[in-house]
VEXGUMAR-700544 format. One record per residue (C-alpha): residue in one letter; x, y, z. Coordinates in nm, 3 decimals. Example, Ala and Ser with C-alpha at 12.3 -4.5 7.8 and 13.67 -1.06 7.14 Angstrom:
// VEXGUMAR-700544
 rest       x       y       z
    A   1.230  -0.450   0.780
    S   1.367  -0.106   0.714
// end
This chain:
// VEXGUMAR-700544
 rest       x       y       z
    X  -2.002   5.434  10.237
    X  -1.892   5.573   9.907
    X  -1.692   5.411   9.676
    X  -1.512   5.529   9.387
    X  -1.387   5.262   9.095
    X  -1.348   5.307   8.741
    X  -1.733   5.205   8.563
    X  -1.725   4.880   8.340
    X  -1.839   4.967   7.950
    X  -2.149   4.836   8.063
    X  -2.220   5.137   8.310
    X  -2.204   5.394   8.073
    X  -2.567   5.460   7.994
    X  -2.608   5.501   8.382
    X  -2.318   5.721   8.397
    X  -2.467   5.946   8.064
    X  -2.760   5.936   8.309
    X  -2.607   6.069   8.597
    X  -2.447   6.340   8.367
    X  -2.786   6.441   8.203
    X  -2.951   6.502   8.622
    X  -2.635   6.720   8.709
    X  -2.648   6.967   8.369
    X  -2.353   6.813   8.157
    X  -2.444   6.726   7.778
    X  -2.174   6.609   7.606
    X  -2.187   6.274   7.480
    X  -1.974   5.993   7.615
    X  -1.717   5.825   7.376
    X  -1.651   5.433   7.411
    X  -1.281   5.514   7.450
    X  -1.311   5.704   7.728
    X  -1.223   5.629   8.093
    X  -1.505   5.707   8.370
    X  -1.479   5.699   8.696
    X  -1.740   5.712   8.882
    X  -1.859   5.735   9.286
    X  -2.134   5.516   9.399
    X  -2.316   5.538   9.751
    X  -2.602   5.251   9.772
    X  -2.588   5.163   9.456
    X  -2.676   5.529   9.312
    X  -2.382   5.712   9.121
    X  -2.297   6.074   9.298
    X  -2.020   6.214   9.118
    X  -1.786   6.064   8.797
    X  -1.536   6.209   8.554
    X  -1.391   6.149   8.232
    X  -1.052   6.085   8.118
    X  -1.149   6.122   7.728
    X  -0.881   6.025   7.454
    X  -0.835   6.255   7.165
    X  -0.552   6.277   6.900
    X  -0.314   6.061   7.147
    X  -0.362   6.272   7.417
    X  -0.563   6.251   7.748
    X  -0.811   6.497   7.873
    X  -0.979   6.514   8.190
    X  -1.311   6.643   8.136
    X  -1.686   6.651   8.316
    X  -1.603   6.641   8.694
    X  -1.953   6.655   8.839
    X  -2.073   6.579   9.180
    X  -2.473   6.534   9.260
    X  -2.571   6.787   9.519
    X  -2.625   6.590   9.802
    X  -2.301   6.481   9.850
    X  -2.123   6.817   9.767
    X  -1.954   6.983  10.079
    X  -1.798   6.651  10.143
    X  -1.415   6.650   9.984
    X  -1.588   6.409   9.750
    X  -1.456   6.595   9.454
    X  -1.070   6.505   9.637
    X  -1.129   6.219   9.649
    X  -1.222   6.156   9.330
    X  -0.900   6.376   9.161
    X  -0.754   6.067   9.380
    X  -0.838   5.816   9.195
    X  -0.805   5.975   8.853
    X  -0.438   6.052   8.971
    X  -0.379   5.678   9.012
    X  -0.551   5.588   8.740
    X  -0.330   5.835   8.519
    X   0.014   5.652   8.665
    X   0.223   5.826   8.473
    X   0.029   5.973   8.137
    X   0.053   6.327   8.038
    X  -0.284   6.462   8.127
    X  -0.468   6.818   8.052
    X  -0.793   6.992   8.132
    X  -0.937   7.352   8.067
    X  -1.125   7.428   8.428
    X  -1.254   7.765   8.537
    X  -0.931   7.936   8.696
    X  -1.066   7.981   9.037
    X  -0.989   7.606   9.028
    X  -0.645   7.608   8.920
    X  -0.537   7.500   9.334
    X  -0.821   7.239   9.321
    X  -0.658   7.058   9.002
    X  -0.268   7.162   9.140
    X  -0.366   6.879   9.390
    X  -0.276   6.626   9.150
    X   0.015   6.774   9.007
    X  -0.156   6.995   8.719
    X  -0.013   7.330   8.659
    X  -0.148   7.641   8.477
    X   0.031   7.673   8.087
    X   0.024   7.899   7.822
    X  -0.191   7.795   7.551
    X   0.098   7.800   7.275
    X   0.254   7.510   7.540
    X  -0.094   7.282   7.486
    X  -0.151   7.076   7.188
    X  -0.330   7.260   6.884
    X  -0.690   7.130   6.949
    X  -0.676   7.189   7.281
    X  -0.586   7.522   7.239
    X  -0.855   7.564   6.958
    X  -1.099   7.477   7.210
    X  -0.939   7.705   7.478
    X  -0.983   8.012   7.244
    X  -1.329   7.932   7.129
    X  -1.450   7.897   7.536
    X  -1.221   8.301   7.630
    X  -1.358   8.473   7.279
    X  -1.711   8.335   7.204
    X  -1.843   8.208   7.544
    X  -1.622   8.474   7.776
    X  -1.543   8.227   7.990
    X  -1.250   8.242   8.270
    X  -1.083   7.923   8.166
    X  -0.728   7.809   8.180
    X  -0.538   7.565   8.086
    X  -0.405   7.311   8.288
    X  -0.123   7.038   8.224
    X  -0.045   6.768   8.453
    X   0.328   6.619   8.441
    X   0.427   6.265   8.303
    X   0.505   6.150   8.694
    X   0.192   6.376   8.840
    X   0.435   6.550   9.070
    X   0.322   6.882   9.216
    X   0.478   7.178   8.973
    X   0.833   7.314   9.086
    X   0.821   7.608   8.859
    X   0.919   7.923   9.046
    X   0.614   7.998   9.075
    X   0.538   7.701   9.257
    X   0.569   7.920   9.625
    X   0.165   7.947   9.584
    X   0.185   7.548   9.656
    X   0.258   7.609  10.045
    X  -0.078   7.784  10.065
    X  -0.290   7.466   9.831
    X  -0.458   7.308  10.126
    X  -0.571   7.671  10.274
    X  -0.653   7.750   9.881
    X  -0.835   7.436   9.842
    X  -1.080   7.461  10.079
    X  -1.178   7.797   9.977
    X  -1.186   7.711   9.646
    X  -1.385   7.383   9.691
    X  -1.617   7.572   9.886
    X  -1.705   7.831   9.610
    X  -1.716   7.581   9.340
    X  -1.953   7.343   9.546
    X  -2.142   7.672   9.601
    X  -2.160   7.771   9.268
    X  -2.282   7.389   9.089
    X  -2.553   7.405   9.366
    X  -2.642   7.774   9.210
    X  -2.628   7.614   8.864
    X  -2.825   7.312   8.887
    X  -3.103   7.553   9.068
    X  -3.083   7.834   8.850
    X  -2.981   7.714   8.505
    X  -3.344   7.565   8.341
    X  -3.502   7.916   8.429
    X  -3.186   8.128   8.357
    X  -3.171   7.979   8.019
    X  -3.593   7.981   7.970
    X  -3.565   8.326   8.091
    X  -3.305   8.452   7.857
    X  -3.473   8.248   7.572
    X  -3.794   8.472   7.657
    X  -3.585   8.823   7.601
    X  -3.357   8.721   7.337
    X  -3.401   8.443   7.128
    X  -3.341   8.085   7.140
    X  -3.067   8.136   6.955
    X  -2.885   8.352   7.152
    X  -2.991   8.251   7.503
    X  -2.733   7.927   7.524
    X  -2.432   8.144   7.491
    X  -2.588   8.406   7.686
    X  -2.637   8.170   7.986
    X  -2.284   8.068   7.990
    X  -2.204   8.433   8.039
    X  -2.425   8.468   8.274
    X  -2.312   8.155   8.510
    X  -1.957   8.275   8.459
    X  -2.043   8.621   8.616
    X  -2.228   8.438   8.871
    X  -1.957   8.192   8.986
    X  -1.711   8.547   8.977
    X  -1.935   8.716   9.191
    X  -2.007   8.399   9.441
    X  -1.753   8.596   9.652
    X  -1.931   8.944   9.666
    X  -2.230   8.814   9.728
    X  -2.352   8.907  10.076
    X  -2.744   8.824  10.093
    X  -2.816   9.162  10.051
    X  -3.073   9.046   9.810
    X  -3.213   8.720   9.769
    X  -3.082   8.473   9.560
    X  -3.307   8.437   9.256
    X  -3.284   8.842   9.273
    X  -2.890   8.833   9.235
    X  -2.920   8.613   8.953
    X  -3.166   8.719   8.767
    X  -3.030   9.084   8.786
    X  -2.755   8.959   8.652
    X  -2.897   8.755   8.331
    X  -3.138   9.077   8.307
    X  -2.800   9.311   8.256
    X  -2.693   9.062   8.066
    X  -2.973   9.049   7.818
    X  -3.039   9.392   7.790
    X  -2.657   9.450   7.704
    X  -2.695   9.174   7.376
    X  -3.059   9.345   7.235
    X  -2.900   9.706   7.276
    X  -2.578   9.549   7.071
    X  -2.586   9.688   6.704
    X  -2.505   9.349   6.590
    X  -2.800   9.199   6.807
    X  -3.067   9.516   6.626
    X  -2.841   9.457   6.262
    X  -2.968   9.083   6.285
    X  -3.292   9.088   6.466
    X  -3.355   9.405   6.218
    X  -3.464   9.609   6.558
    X  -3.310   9.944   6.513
    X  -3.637  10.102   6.646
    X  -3.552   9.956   6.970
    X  -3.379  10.304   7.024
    X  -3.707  10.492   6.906
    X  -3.826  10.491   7.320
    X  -3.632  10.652   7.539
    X  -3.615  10.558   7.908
    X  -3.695  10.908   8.059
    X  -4.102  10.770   7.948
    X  -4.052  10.607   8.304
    X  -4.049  10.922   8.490
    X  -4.433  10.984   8.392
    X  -4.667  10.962   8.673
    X  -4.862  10.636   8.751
    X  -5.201  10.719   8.700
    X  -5.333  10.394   8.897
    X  -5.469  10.256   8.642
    X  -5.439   9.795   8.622
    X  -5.371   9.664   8.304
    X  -5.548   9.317   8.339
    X  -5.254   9.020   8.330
    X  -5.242   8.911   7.975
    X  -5.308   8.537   8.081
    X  -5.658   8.622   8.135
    X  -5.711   8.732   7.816
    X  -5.518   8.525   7.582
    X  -5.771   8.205   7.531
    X  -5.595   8.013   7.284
    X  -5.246   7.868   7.274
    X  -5.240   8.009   6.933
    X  -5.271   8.365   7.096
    X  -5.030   8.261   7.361
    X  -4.760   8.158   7.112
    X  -4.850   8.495   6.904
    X  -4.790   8.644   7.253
    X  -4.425   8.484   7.278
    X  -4.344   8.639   6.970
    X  -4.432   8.994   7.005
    X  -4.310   8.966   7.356
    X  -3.971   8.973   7.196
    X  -4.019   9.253   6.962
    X  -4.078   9.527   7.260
    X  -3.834   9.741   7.372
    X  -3.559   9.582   7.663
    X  -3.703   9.825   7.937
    X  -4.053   9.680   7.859
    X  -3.996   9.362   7.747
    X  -3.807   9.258   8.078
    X  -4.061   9.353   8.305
    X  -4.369   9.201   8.123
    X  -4.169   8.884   8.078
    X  -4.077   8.857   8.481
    X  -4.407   8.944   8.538
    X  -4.636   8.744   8.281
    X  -4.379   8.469   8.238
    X  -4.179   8.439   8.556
    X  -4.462   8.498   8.742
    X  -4.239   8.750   9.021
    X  -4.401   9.008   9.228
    X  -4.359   9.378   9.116
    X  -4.153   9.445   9.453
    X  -3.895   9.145   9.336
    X  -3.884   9.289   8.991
    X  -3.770   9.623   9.111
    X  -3.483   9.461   9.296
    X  -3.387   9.284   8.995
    X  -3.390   9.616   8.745
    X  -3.285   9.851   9.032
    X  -3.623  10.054   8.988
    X  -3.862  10.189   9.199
    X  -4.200   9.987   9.203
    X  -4.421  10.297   9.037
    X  -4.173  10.259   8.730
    X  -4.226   9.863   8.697
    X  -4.567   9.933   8.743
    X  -4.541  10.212   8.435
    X  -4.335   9.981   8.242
    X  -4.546   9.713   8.316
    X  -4.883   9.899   8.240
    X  -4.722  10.026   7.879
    X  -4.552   9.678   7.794
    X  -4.899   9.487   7.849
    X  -5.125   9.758   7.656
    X  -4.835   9.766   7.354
    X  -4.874   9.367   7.302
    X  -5.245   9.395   7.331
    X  -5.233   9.641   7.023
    X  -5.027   9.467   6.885
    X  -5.191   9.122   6.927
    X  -5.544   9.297   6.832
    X  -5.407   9.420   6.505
    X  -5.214   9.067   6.399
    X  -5.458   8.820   6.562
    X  -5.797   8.724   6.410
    X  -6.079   8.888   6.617
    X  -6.223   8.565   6.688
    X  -5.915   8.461   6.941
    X  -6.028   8.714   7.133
    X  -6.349   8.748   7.392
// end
């Protein structure tokens, strides 16, 4: 039996809790409203109805894995929407949940029509993250919209469904994906870029959820897409301008075509000793070229076959092997002429 109730102040570290397991971060105010769902004694989903500058924001809808595929997301937009009465509401969801939210009575608005912070926020999330958002507004009485455009409302429950279904989808996708997306990207571009990077990434993911017909495995699809991704932001002039890498052009890819002689290039692990090597390893890892520094990091890092890293880069296995070969004997140069002798056996 699940029930869903609005959590006591004294909950809240439990909730923050809940939030940290199912990938949300941001911090809990004491003003706001959470309401959370609780099956033997264990919280499975919660949302917040946060209060800022007078005006109330639904925020953080999460539901734990095990109970997605349920309607338990319904039921809690249920609750919220008696718990609202008759408050103004909005929230800024992806828009392939627009019919999800429209179940409550919020409708899609133009960001001039949302109050200035909110649609601050809105334009930092479509022109620095890239995400799809919208933004949503929910009436004073949390009627359904009447708006001519309101026609789309006859098709919500058919809408729902589908839409529920790729959203549930997709969170299961992003709690399984997101550590190693993010330590992945982190590995090719920089800590600093990788965050924002991995947003893009998910975004493209959830778009695609659609498209995606198991033609390749899971972990294949997304990784191919972070790899695009990545490689896109280091061949980005503003990416070389502040990483100072303009000789990343200096290789060309046509170097791929050589033939593979046959010859193994031992796997770096067994020959860095130290962790001070390996960390000197991180760090020239991400000073190689993209076509080079992809492979060697699925390979060395990852830890994926060369077959899986084809499908990923949408190459032939002789040209990871060639990529792989040239990536592993530039670092060990590299490492040999930076590294004290005595690191190495």
């Amino acid at each position: 039996m699940v029930y869903i109730r609005t959590a006591a102040p004294d909950e809240y570290r439990r909730v923050e809790a809940f939030y940290c397991a199912n990938n949300y971060s941001q911090p809990i105010d004491p003003r706001d409203e959470l309401i959370l769902a609780e099956a033997e004694g264990q919280i499975c989903g919660a949302v917040r109805l946060v209060h800022e500058e007078g005006i109330t924001i639904l925020r953080g809808m999460r539901v734990s894995e095990v109970w997605r595929r349920k309607g338990l997301g319904r039921l809690i937009l249920e609750h919220v929407n008696k718990t609202l009465g008759n408050r103004q509401c909005f929230c800024i969801p992806y828009r392939h949940l627009r019919a999800f939210y429209a179940t409550i009575g919020f409708e899609e608005i133009e960001p001039s029509a949302a109050p200035e912070f909110l649609a601050a926020r809105y334009a930092r999330y479509k022109e620095h993250l890239e995400l799809d958002v919208i933004i949503m507004a929910r009436a004073h009485d949390g009627r359904h919209p009447v708006s001519s455009e309101a026609g789309a409302s006859i098709r919500t429950h058919e809408e729902l469904k589908r839409m529920e279904a790729d959203e549930l989808d997709f969170q299961k996708i992003y709690a399984a994906y997101q550590p190693r997306i993010l330590r992945y990207l982190a590995r090719l571009v920089g800590e600093n870029e990788a965050e924002d990077l991995a947003q893009e990434v998910f975004v493209k993911v959830s778009q695609g959820i659609k498209s995606y017909r198991g033609e390749a495995q899971l972990s294949t699809w997304v990784y191919r897409i972070a790899t695009n991704a990545a490689i896109d932001r280091i061949r980005a002039a503003s990416f070389r301008q502040d990483a100072k890498l303009d000789w990343l052009d200096d290789l060309d890819e046509t170097e791929d075509t050589d033939l593979w002689t046959g010859e193994e290039t031992p796997p770096l692990e067994q020959q860095l000793m130290r962790k001070e090597m390996y960390e000197c390893f991180i760090d020239f890892v991400k000073c190689l070229p993209p076509n080079y520094r992809s492979v060697v990091v699925l390979s060395e890092l990852e830890h994926l076959p060369n077959n899986e890293i084809a499908r990923i880069l949408g190459v032939s296995i002789e040209v990871v092997k060639i990529r792989l070969h040239r990536g592993r004997t530039r670092l060990l140069q590299e490492l040999k002429t930076h590294c004290k002798a005595e690191d190495w056996l």
